[in-house]
C-alpha positions as CSV (number, residue, x, y, z in Angstrom):
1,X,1.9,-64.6,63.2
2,X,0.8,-65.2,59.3
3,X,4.3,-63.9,57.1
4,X,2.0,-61.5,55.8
5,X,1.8,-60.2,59.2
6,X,5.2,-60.0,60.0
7,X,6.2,-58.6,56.5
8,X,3.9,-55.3,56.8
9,X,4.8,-55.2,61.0
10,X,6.9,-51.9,60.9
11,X,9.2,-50.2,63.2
12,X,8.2,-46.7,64.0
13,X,10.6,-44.3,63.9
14,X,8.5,-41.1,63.8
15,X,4.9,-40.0,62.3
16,X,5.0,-41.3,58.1
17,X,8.8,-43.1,59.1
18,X,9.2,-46.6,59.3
19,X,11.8,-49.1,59.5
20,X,10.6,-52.0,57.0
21,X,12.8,-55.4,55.9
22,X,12.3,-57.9,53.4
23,X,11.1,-61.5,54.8
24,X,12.3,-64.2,53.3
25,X,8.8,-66.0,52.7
26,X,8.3,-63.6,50.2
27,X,11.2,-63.8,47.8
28,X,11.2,-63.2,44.3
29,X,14.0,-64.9,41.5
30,X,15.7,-61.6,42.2
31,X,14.7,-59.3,45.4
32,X,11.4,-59.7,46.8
33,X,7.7,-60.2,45.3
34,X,6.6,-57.0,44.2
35,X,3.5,-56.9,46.1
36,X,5.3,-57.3,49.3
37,X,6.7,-54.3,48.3
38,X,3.6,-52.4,47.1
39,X,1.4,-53.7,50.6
40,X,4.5,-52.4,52.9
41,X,4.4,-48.8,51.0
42,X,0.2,-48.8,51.7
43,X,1.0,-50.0,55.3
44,X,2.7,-47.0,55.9
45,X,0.2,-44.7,54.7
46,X,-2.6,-46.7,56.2
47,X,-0.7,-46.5,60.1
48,X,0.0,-42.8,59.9
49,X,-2.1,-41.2,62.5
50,X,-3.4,-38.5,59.6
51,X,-4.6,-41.1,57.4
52,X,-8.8,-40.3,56.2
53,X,-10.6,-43.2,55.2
54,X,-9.4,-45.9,52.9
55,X,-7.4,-46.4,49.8
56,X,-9.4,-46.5,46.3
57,X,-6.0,-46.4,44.5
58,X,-2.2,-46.8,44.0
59,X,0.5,-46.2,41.9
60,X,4.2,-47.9,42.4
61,X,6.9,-47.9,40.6
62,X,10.0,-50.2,41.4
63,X,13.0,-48.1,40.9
64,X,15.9,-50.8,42.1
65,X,16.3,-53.9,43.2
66,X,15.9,-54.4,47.4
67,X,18.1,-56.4,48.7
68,X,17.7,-58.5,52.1
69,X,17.7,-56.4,54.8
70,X,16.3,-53.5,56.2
71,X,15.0,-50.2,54.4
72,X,13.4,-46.9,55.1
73,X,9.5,-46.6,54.2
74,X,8.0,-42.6,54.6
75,X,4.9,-42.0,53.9
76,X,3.3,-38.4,53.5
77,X,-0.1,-37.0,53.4
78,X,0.8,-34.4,50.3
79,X,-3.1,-32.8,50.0
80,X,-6.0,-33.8,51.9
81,X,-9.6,-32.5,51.0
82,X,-13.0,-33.5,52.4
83,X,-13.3,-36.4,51.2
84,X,-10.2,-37.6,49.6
85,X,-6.3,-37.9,50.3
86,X,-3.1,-37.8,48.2
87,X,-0.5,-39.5,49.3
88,X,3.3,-40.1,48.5
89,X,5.5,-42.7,49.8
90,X,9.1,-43.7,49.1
91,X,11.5,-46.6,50.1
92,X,15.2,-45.9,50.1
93,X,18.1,-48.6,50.9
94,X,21.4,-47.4,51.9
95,X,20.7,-43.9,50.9
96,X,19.3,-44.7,47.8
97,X,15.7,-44.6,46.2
98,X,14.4,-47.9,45.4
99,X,10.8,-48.1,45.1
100,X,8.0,-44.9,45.3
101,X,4.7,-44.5,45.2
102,X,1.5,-42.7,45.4
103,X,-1.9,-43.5,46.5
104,X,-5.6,-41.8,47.0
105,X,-7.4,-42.4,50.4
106,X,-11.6,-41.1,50.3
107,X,-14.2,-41.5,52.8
108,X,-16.7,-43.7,50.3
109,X,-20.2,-42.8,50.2
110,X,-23.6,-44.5,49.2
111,X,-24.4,-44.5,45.3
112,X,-25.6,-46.2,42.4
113,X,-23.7,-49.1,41.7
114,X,-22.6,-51.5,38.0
115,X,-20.3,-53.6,36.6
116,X,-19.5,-53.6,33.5
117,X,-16.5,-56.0,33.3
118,X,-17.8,-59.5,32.7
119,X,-16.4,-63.1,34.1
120,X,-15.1,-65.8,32.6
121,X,-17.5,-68.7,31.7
122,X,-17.7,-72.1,33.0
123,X,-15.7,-71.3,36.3
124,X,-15.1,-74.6,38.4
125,X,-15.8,-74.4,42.1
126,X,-12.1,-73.7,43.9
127,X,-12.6,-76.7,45.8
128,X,-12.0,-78.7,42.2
129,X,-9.4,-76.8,41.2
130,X,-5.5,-78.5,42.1
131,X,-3.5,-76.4,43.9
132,X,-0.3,-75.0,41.5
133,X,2.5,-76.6,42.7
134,X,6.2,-77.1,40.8
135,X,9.6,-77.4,42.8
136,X,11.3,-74.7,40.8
137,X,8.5,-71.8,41.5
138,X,9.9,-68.7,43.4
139,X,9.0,-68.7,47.3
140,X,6.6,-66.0,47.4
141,X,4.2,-67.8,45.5
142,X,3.8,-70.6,48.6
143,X,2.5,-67.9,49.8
144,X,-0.5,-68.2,48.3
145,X,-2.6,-70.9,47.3
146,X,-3.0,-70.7,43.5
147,X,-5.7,-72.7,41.6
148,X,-5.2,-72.5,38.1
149,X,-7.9,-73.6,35.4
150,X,-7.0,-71.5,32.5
151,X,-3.8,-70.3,31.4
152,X,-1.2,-72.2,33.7
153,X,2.5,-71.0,33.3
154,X,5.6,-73.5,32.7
155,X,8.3,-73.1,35.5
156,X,10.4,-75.3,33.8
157,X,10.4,-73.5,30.6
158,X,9.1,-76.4,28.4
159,X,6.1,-75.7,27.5
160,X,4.9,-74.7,24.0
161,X,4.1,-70.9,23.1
162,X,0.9,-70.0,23.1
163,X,-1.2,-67.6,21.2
164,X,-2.8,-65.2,24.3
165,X,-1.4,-65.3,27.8
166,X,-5.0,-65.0,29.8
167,X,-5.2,-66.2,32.8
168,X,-7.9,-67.4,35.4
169,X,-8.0,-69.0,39.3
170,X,-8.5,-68.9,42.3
171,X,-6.3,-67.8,44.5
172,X,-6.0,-66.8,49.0
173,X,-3.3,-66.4,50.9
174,X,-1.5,-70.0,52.3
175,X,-2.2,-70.3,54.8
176,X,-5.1,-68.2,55.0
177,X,-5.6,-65.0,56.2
178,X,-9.1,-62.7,56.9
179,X,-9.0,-60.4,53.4
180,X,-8.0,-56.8,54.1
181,X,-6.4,-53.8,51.6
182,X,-2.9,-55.1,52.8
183,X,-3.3,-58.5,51.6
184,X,-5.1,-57.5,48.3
185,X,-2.4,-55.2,47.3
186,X,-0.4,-57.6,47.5
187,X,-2.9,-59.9,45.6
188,X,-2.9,-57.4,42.6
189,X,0.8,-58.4,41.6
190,X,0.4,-62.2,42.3
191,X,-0.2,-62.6,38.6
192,X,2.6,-64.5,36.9
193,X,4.6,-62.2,34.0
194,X,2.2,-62.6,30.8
195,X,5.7,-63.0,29.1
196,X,5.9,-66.3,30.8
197,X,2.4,-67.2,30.1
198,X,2.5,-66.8,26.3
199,X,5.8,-68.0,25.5
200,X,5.7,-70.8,28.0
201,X,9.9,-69.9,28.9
202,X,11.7,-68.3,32.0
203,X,13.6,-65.3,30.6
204,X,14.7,-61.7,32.7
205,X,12.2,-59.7,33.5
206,X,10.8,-57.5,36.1
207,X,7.8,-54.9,37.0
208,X,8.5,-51.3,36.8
209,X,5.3,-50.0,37.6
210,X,1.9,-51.2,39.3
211,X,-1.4,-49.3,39.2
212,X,-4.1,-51.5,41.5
213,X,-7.9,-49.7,41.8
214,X,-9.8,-50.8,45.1
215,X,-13.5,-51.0,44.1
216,X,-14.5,-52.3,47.9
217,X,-14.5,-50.8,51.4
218,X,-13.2,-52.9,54.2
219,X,-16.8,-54.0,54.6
220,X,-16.5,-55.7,51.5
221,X,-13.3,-57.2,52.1
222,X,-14.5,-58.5,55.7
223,X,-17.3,-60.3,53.9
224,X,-14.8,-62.3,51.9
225,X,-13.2,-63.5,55.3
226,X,-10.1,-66.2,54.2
227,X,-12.4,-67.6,50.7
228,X,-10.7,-67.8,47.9
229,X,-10.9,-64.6,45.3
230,X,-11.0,-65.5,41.4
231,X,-8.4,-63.7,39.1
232,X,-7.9,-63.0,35.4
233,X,-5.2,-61.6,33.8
234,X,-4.2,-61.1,30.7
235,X,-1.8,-58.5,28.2
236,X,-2.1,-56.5,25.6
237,X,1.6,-55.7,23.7
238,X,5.2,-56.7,23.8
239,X,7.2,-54.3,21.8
240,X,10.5,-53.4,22.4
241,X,11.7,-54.5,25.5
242,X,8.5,-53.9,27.3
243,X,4.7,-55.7,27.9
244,X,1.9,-54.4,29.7
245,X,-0.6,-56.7,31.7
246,X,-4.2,-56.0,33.3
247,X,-6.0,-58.3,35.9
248,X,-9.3,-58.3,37.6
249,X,-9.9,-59.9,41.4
250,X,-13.4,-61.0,42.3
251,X,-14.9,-62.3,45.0
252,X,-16.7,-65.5,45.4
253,X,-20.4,-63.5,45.2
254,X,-18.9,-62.3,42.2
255,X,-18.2,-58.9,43.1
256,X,-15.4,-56.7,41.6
257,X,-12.6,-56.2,44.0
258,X,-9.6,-54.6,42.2
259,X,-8.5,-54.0,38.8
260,X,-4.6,-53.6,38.7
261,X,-2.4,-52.8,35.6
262,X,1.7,-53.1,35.1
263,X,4.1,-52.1,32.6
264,X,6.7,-54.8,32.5
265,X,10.7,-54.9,30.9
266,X,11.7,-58.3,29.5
267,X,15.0,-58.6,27.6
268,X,15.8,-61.4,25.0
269,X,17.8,-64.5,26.0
């Protein structure tokens, strides 16, 4: 079974209640990668047997660190209308809230269709692009196979500051896996901290809130099968404690995916 598999695979306990755990493929510097987190929380909304039609957004917002181990996932249908669905889900850990959040299902329908976001230029084939590979990265990102050719982060902390933090690559899941909304939830936080990117150091930091925007039915996302997706991130502020960074995931026929955005606390070191 791909870990990806075996990290959403939840236990049942009653309609919207799970029994979820962390999996140690997907660990963080401290608790686990916040996109196994935010792709459990859609799992559960995505397995209840009221769910209508698919997600086009969600929010989450990481209120405590998981620890390994078991935890609670419910997930609730709060409105549901004729073509959309408001949802709220919640994780708790021994009897204490750690990570919430909500989500919008819809039955999509034909329209006119644009882009207006624009991609990078000059974008190498994936196949010419070295995988990212350093001995102290955290173990979630083996996960995935990350193909950097802009805007490469320093593990090691050595590297000299730079004056943006955008990124661009390509990027699946290693080893690969058929693209569905579990796996590109998960892909919306695989971004490295833009903290990380500009200043070129390790310091503390962590995600307290994710918004990702699913611009593609399932359709879509079959088409992409196990290619590789092209990402671009980038920030806007740091001020005070706290940074904000956007991304974009494409596909290979250059279609828009998802567009996520994250509010971010650093502290000094």
């Amino acid at each position: 079974m791909h870990p990806l598999d075996e990290l959403i695979r939840l236990q049942q306990q009653a309609p919207g209640r799970y029994i979820a755990g962390t999996h140690p493929g997907y660990a963080n510097a401290v608790g686990p990668f916040g996109g196994a987190t935010t792709s459990q929380l859609l799992t559960a909304a995505l397995q209840h047997p009221e769910r209508l039609g698919e997600p086009v957004a969600q929010t989450v917002h990481f209120a405590a660190p998981i620890v390994d181990g078991e935890f609670e996932l419910m997930a609730q249908p709060v409105r549901t209308n004729r073509s959309t669905q408001h949802w709220l889900m919640q994780a708790h850990q021994r009897g204490q809230l750690v990570a919430m959040g909500t989500a919008v299902f819809a039955l999509r329908r034909e329209s006119w269709s644009a882009i207006d976001a624009a991609l990078p230029d000059n974008i190498p084939p994936a196949a010419s692009v070295a995988s990212f590979d350093a001995p102290q990265r955290p173990e979630f990102t083996r996960r995935y196979d990350l193909r950097y050719f802009q805007g490469a982060v320093s593990v090691t902390g050595e590297g000299q500051e730079r004056d943006d933090a955008e990124s661009a690559l390509w990027v699946r899941d290693e080893p690969a896996r058929p693209l569905d909304f579990t796996s590109l939830a998960a892909l919306c936080d695989v971004f490295f901290p833009r903290l990380m990117v500009r200043r070129q150091r390790r310091q503390p930091m962590g995600t307290i809130t994710l918004t990702s925007y699913f611009h593609a039915d399932s359709a879509m996302l079959a088409e992409v099968g196990t290619q590789h997706l092209l990402g671009v991130a980038r920030a806007r502020a740091y001020r005070a404690g706290y940074f904000d960074q956007s991304a974009e995931i494409w596909s290979p026929a250059k279609e828009l995916l998802a567009t996520t955005h994250q509010m971010v606390y650093f502290k000094d070191i």
